[in-house]
N, C-alpha and C positions, 0 to 999 in steps of 0.2 A: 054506872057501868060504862067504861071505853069501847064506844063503837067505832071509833074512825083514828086516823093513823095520818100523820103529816111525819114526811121523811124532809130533813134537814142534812144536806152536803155538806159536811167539814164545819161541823157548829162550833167553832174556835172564836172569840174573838167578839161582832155584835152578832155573829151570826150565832153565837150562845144564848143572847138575848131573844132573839129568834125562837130560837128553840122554848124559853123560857116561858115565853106567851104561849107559845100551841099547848105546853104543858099546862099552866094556870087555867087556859081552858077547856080542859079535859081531853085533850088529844092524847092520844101515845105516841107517843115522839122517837121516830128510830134516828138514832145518828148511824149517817151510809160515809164511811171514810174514805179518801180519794188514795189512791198507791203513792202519792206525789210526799204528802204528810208525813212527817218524821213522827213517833211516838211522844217526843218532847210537846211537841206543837199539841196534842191530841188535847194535853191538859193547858191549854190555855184560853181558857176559858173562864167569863166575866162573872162578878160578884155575885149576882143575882142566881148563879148555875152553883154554886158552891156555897154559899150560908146559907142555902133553903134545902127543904125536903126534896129540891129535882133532883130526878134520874133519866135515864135514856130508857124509854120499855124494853130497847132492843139495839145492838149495834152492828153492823154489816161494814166491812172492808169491801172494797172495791177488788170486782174478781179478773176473769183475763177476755174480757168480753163483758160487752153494755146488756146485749140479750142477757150472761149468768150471770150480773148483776142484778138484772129485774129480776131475775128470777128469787137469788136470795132475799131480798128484800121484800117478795108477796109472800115468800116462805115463814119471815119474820112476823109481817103483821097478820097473818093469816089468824085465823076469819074474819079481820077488820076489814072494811074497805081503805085504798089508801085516795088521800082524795088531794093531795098536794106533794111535790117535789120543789126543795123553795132551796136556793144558795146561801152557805152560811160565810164561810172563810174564801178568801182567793184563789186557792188552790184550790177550789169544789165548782168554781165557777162551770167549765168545760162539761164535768162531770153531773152536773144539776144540768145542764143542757139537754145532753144526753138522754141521762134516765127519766125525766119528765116526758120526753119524747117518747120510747121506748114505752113509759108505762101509760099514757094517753089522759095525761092530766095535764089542768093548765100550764104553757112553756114558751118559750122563747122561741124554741125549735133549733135547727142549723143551722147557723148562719152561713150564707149558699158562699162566698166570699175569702171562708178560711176562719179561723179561731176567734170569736170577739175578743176573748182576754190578750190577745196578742195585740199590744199595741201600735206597730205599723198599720196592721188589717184595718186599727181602729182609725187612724189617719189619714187612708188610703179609701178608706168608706165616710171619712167626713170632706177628701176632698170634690173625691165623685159626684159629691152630694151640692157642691157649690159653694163649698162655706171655707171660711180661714182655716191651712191647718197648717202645721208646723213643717217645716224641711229636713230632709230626713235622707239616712241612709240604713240598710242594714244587711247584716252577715256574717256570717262565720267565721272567715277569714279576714285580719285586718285590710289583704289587699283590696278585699271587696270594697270596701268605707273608705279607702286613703285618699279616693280622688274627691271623695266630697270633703273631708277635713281639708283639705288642701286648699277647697274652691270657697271656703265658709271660713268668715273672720271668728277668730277665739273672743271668747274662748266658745267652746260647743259641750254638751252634755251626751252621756256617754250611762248606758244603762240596759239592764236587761229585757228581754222584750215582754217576758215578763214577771211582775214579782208586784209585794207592798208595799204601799209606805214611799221612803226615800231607798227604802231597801237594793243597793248596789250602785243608787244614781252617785255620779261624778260630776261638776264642773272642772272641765280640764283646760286649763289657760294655755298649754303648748300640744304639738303633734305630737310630740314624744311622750307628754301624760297621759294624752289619750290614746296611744297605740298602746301603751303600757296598763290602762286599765280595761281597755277594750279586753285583750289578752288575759288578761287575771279572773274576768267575768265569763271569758268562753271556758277557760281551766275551771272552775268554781260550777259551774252548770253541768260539766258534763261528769265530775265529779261525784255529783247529789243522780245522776241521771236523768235529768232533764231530757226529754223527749222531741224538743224542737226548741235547743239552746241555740241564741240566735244573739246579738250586739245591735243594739240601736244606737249612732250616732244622731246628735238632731243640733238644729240650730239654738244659741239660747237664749229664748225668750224674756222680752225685758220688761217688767210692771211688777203690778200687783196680781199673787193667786188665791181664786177663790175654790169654793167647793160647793159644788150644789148637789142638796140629798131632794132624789126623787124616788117617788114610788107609782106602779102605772098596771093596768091594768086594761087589757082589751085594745092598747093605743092611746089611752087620757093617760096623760103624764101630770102628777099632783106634786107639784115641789112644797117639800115642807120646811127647809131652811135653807138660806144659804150663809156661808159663812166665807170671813174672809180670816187666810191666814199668817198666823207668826211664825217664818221661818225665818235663822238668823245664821250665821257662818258662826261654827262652834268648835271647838275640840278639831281643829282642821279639816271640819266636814262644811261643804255650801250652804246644805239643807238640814238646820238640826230642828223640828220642831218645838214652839214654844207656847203656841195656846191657837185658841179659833174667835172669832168676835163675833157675834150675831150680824146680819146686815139686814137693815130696811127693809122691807118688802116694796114699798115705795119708792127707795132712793133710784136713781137715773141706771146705777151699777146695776141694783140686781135684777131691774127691770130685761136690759140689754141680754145678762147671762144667764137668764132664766129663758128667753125666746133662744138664745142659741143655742144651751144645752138642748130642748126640748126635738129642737131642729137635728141633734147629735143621737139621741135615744130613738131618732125616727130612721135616720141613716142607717142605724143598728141595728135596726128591729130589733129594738128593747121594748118590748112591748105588754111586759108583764114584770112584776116584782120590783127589787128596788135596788136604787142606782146610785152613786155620789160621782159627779163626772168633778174632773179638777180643770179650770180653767185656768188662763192667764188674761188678766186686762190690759193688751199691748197698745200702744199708740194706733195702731190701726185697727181697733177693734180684739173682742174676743176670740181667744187659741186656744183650742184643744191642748192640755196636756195629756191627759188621760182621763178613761171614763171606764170605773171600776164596777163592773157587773152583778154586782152584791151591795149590801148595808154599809154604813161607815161604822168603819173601825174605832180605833182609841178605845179597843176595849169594852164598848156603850156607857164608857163614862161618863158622855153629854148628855146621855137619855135623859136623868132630871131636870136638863136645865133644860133642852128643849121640850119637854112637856109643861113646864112653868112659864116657856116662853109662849107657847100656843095656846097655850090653858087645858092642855089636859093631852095631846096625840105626839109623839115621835114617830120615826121610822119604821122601828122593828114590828110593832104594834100595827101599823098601816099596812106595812109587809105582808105579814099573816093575811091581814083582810083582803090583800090583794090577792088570792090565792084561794082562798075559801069563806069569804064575807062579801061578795058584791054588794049587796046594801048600805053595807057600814063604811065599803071604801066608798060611796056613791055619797055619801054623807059628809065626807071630808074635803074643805075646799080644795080648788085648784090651786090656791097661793096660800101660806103663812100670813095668821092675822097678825094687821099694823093699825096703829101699832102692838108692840109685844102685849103681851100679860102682865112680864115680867123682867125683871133684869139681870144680867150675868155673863158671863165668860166663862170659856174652858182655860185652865192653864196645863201645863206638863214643867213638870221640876227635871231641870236638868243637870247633871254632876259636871263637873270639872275638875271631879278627882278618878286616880283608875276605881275598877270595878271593887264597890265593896262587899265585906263577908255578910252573910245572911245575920249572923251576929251582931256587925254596927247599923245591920238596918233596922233589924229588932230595935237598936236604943236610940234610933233615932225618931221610928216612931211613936 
């Protein structure tokens, strides 16, 4: 019999995976949709949410107020108790803030500073903090940004303030690409209705970038991998992804980016649930690129390989415990065991042909 209720924001993506654990162990899972969401997106959602017997107990759209949102959502699980608000997809981040608040379960709270997903706020609260962050500008209007393209050697990147992935990022080698896509992303945002459509110009960072997944709970930030990634100039995009590599837990790198992120999630008061910040390894130390408020993506594809690499725990799985298992997350170390388990890589196949019909992908797989 379901006694208890874990509400999951925007279970898209690994934040399906998410959901897929509360489910497996006997929770009733409401998926709470954020207005931001397109109905496309709703179904995108990982393998594990669609070859098995899951379902949603219950699902609640986001209303015109945080208060009638809690509301629908006690209405939902009623007479269960609800005992978690956890972030599934990007666009639930703000929203999972909120309602956690709102309903008096474990949360993150407000960040007194302005929107964590907003990534200026995020840059602007790891410089306060004392630590390397990026150079930056941002605005609405290109004139707001022109004096720093101006003052900053090319090329600079050029990107929404916020979104996933590589989603809208540019390297732009002249003022005139980047005035021209700066332009294209404030049209593009305010389009979809974006509520606080903004342009970050930044300087562009030059190394290697990594990704660290943490999860935390009460303030203990437990990193469970880090990975370093394959991104390659593709199809005339900078940033097309092309796989993750496991890193060391002992090598020099992930020692370095595991203290800085941890130092970024404290900036943030991230202090609960789970986190993949992206860094850069620049000559002078580690740079924030962005630090994404939620699971890592790719769909929870890596799930298997990182529970083969630790010998049994991922992300989404710790998630949960962070939320409603203190014990269990108290049981998981603070670092990724080294060495591995096991061995492996993520890849991602990338076309270099236009977009194919569902038809040759059928026969191709």
């Amino acid at each position: 019999m379901v006694k208890e209720t874990v509400v999951v924001v925007d279970p898209i993506s690994t934040g399906g995976a998410v959901a897929y654990e509360a489910f497996t162990r006997g929770y009733a899972v409401i998926a709470c949709w954020c207005n931001e969401l397109t109905p496309e997106f709703k179904s995108h959602l990982p393998d594990c949410c669609v070859s098995t017997n899951f379902s949603f107990y219950a699902e609640v759209q986001e209303k015109d107020s945080i208060a009638a949102t809690a509301v629908a959502v006690k209405k939902a699980a009623d007479p269960m108790k609800i005992v978690a608000v956890i972030v599934g997809g990007e666009s639930g981040v703000t929203l999972a803030d909120k309602l956690s608040t709102e309903l008096g379960v474990r949360s993150n709270g407000i960040f007194p500073v302005g929107d964590r997903r907003n990534k200026s706020v995020q840059q602007k609260a790891v410089k306060a903090a004392g630590m390397r962050a990026v150079r930056e500008a941002l605005g609405k209007k290109w004139s707001t940004v022109e004096a720093f393209v101006d003052s900053e050697p090319m090329p600079v990147v050029v990107k929404p303030v916020e979104s996933c992935g590589s989603d809208g990022v540019k390297l732009c080698r002249t003022k005139e690409e980047a005035k021209e896509h700066f332009n294209l992303l404030m049209d593009s945002q305010r389009k979809v209705g974006a509520q606080d459509a903004a342009v970050l110009v930044q300087e562009f960072l030059k190394g290697q970038e990594y990704v660290i997944d943490s999860v935390s709970r009460d303030g203990v930030h437990k990193c469970v991998m880090v990975w370093v990634y394959d991104k390659r100039p593709t199809n005339g995009a900078a940033f097309v992804y092309y796989g993750m590599i496991p890193v060391d837990a002992d090598s020099k790198e992930a020692k370095i980016l595991i203290e800085y992120t941890r130092g970024v999630l404290d900036a943030l008061k991230l202090h609960n649930g789970p986190t993949h910040g992206e860094v850069m390894m620049t000559a002078d130390g580690p740079c924030l690129v962005e630090m994404n408020c939620r699971s890592h993506g790719w769909d929870a594809a890596w799930v298997p390989l990182a529970k083969a690499l630790t010998g049994g725990y991922a992300q989404p799985d710790v998630a949960l415990d962070s939320h409603v298992d203190g014990e269990a997350f108290a049981k998981i170390p603070e670092l990724y065991p080294c060495p591995f388990k096991a061995a492996g890589q993520t890849v991602m196949l990338v076309s270099f042909f236009p977009a194919l019909s569902n038809q040759r992908l059928a026969m191709i797989r």
